[in-house]
DSSP file (Angstrom, degrees, kcal/mol; ACC not computed):
  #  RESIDUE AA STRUCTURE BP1 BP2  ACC     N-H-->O    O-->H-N    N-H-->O    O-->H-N    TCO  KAPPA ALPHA  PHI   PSI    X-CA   Y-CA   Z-CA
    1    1 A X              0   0    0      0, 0.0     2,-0.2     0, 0.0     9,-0.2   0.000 360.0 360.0 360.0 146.8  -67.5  -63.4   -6.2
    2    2 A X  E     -A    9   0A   0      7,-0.6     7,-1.9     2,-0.1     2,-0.3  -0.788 360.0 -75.2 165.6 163.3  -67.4  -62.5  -10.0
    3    3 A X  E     +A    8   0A   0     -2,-0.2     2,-0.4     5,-0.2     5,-0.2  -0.482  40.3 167.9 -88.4 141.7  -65.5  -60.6  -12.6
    4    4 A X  S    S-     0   0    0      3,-3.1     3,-0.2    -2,-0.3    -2,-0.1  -0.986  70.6  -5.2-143.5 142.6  -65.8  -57.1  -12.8
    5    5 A X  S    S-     0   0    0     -2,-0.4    58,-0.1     1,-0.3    -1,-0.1   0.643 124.5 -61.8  33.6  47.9  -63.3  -55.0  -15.0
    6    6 A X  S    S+     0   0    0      1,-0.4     2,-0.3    56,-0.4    -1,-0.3   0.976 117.8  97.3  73.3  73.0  -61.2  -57.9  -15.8
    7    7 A X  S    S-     0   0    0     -3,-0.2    -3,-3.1    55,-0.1     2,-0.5  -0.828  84.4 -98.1-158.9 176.5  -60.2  -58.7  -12.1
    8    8 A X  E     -A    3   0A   0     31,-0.4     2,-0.3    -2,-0.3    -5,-0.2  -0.855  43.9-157.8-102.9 122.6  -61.7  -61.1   -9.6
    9    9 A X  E     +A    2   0A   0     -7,-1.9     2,-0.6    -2,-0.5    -7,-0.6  -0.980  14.3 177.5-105.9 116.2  -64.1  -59.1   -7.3
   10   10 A X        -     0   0    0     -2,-0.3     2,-0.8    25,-0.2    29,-0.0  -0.819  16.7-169.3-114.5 110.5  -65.0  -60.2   -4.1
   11   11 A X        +     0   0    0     -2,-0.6     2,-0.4     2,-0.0    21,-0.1  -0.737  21.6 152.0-128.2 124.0  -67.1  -59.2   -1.1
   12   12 A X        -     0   0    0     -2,-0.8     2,-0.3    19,-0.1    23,-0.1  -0.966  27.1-141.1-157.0 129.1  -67.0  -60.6    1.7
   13   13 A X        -     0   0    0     -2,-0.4     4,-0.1     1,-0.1    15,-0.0  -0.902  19.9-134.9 -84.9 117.5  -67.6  -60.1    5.7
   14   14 A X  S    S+     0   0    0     -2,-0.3     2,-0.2     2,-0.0    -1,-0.1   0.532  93.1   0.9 -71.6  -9.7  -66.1  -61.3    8.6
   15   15 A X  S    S-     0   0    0      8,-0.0     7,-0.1     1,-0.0     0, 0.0  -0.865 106.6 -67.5-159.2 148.9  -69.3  -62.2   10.6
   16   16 A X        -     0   0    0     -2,-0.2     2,-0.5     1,-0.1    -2,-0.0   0.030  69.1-118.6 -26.9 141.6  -73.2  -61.8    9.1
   17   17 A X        -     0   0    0     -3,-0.1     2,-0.3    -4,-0.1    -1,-0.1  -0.851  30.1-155.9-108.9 169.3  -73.3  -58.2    9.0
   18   18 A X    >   -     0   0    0     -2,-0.5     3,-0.8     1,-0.0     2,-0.5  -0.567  40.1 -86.1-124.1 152.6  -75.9  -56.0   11.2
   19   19 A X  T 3  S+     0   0    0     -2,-0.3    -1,-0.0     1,-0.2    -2,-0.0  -0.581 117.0  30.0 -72.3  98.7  -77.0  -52.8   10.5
   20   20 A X  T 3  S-     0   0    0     -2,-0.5    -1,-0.2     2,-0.0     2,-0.0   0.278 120.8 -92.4 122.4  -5.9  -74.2  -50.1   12.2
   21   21 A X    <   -     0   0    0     -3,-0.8    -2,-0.1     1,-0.1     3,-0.1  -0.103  39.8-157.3 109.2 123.8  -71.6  -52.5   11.6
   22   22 A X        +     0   0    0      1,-0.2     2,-0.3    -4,-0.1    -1,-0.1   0.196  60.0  73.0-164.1  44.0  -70.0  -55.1   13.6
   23   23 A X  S    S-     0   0    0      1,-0.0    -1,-0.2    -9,-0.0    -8,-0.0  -0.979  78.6-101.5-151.8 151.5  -66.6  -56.3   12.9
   24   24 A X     >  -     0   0    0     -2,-0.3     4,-1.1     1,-0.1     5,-0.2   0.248  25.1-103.3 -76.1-163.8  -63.4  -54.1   13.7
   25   25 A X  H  > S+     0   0    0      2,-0.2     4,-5.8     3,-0.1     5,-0.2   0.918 123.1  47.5 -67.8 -52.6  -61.2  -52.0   11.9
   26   26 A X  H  4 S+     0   0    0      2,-0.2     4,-0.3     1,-0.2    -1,-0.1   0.950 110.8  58.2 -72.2 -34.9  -58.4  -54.4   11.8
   27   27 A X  H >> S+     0   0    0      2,-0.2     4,-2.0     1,-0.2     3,-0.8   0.868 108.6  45.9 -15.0 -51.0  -61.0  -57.3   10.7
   28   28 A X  H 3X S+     0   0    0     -4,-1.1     4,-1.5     1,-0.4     5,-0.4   0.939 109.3  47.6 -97.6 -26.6  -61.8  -55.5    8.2
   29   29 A X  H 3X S+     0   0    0     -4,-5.8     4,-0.7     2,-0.2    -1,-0.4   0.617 114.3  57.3 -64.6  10.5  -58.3  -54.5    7.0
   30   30 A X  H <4 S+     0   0    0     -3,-0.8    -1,-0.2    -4,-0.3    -2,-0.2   0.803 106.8  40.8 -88.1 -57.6  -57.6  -58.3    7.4
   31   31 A X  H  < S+     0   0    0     -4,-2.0     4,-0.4     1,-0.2    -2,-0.2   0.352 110.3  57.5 -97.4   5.6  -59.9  -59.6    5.3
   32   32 A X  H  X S+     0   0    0     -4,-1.5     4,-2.1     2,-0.2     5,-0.5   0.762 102.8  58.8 -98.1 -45.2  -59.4  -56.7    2.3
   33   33 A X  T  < S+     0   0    0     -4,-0.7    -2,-0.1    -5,-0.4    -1,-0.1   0.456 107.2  50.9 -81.1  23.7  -55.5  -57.8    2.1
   34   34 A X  T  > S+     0   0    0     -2,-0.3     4,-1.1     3,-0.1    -1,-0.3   0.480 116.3  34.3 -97.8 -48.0  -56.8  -61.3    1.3
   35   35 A X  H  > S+     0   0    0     -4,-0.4     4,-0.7    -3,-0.2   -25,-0.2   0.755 114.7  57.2-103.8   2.6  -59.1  -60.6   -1.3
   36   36 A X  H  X S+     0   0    0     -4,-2.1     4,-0.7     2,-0.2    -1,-0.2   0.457 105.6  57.6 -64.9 -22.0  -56.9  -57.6   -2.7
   37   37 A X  H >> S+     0   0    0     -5,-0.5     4,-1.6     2,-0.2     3,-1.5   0.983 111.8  40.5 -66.2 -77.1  -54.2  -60.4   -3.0
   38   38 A X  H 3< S+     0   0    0     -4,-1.1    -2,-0.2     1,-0.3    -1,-0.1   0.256 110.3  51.9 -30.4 -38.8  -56.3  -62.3   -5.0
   39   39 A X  H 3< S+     0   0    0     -4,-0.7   -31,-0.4     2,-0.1    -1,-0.3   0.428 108.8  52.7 -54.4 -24.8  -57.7  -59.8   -7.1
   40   40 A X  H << S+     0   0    0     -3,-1.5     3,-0.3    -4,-0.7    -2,-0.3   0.567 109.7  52.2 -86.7 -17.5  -54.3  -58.4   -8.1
   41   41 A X  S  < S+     0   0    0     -4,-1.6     4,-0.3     1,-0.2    -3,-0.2   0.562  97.4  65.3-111.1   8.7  -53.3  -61.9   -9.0
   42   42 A X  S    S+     0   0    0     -5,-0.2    -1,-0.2   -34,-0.1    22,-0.2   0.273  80.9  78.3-108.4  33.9  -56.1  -62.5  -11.3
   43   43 A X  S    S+     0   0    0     -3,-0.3    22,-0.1   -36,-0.1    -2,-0.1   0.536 100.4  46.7 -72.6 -24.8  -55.1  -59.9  -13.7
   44   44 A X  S    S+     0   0    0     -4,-0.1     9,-5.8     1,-0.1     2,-0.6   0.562  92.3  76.1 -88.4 -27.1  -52.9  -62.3  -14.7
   45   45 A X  B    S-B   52   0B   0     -4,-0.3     7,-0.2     7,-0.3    19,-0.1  -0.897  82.8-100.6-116.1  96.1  -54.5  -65.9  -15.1
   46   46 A X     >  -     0   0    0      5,-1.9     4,-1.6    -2,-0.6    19,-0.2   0.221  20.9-141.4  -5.8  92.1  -56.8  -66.8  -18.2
   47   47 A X  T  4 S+     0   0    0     17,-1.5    18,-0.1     1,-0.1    -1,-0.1   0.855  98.8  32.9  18.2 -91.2  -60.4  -66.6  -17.5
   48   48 A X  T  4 S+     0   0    0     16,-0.3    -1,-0.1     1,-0.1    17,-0.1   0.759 136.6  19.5 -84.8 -37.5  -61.3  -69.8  -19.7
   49   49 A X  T  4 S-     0   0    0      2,-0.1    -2,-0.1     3,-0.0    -1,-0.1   0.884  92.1-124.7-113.7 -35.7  -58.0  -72.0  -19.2
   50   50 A X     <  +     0   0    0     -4,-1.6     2,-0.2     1,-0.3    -3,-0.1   0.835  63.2 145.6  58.5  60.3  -56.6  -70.5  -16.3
   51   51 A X        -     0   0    0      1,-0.1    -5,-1.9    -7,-0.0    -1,-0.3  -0.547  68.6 -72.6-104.1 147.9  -53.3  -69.9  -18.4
   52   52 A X  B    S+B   45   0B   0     -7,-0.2     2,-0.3    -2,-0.2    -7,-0.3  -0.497  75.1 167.7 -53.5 150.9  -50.9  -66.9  -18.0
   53   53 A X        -     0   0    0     -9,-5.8    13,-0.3    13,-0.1     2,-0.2  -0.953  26.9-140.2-163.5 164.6  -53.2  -64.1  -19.7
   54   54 A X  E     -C   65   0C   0     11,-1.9    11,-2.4    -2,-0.3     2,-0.6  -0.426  40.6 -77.0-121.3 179.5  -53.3  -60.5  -20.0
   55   55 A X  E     -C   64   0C   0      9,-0.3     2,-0.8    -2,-0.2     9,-0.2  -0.766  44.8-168.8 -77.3 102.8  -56.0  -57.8  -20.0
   56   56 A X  E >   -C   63   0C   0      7,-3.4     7,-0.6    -2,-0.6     3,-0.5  -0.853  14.9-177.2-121.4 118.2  -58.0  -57.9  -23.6
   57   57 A X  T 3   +     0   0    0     -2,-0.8    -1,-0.1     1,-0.2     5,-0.1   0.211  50.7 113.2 -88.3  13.4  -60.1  -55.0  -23.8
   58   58 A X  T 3  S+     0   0    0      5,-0.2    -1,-0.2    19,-0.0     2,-0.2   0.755  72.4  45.0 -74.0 -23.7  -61.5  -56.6  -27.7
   59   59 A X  S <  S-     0   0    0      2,-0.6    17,-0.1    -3,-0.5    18,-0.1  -0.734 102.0 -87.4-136.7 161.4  -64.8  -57.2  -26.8
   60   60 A X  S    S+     0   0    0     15,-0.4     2,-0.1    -2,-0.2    17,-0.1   0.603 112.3  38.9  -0.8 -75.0  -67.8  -55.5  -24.8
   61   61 A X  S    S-     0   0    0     15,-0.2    -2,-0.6     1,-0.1     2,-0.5  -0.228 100.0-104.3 -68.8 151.6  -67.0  -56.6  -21.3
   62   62 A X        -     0   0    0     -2,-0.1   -56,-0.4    -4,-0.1     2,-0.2  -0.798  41.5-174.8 -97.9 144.2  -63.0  -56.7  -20.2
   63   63 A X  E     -C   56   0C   0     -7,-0.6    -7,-3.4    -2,-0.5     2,-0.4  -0.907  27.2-139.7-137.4 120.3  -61.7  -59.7  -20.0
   64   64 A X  E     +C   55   0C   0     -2,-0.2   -17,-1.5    -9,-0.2     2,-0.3  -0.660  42.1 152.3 -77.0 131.3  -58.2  -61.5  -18.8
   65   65 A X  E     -C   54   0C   0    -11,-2.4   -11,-1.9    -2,-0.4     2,-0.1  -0.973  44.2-124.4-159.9 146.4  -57.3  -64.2  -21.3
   66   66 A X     >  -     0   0    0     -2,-0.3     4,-2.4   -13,-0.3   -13,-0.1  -0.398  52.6 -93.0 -88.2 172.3  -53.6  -66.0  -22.6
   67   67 A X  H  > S+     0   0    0      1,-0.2     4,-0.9     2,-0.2   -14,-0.1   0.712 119.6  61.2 -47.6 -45.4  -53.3  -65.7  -26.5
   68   68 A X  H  > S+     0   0    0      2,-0.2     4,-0.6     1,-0.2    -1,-0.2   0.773 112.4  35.5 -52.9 -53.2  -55.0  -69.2  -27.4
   69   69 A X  H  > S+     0   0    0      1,-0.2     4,-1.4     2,-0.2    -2,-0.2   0.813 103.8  70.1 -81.8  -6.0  -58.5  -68.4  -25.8
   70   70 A X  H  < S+     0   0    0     -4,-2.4     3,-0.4     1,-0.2    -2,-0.2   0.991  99.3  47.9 -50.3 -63.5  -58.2  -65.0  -26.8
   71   71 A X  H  < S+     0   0    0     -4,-0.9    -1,-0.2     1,-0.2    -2,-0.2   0.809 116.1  49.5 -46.2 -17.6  -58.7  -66.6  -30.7
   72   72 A X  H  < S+     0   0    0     -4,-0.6    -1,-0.2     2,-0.1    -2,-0.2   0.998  77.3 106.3 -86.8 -42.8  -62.0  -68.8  -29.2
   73   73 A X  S  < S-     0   0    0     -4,-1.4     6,-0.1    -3,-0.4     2,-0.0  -0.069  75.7-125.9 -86.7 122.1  -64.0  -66.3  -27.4
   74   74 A X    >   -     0   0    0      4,-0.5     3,-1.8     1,-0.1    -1,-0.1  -0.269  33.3 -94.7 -70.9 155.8  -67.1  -65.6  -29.6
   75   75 A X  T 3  S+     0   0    0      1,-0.3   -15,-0.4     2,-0.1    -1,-0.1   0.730 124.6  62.9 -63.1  -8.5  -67.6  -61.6  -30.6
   76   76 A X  T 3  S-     0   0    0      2,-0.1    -1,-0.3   -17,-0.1   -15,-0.2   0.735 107.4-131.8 -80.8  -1.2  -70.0  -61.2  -27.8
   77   77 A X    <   +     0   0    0     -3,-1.8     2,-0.2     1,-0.2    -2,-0.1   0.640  52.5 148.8  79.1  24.7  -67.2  -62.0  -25.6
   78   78 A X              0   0    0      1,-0.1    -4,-0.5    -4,-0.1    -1,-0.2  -0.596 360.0 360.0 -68.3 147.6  -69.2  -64.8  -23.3
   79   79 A X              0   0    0     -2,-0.2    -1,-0.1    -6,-0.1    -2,-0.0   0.137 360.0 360.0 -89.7 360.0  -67.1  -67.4  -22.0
């Protein structure tokens, strides 16, 4: 898990995976509309505070942040 282009990226298997594959089609659509949920609703939610927050493209790196940590967040943009 970690952020990548200001969303919550996750990746994740249903069973160890093996070489060729081993979990089905509907598995795997199963487990993507779980962490596609989840990534589309941290688009929304502050980084730092977990606050409503938007998408702030001000620094290096993308980051979601509400207005108040927007002001904290140093110019390398690290948390």
């Amino acid at each position: 898990m970690k952020q990548k282009w200001g969303s919550l990226a996750f990746q994740a298997f249903p069973r160890p995976w093996q070489h060729g594959g081993n979990w089905t089609d509907a598995e795997h659509a199963r487990l993507h509309a779980v962490t596609d949920a989840f990534a589309d609703r941290s688009e929304g939610i502050c980084e730092r505070c977990a606050a409503n927050g938007s998408l702030r493209e001000s620094w290096r790196i993308l980051l979601v942040l509400c207005d108040r940590c927007e002001t904290l967040i140093p110019e390398h943009g690290h948390l």
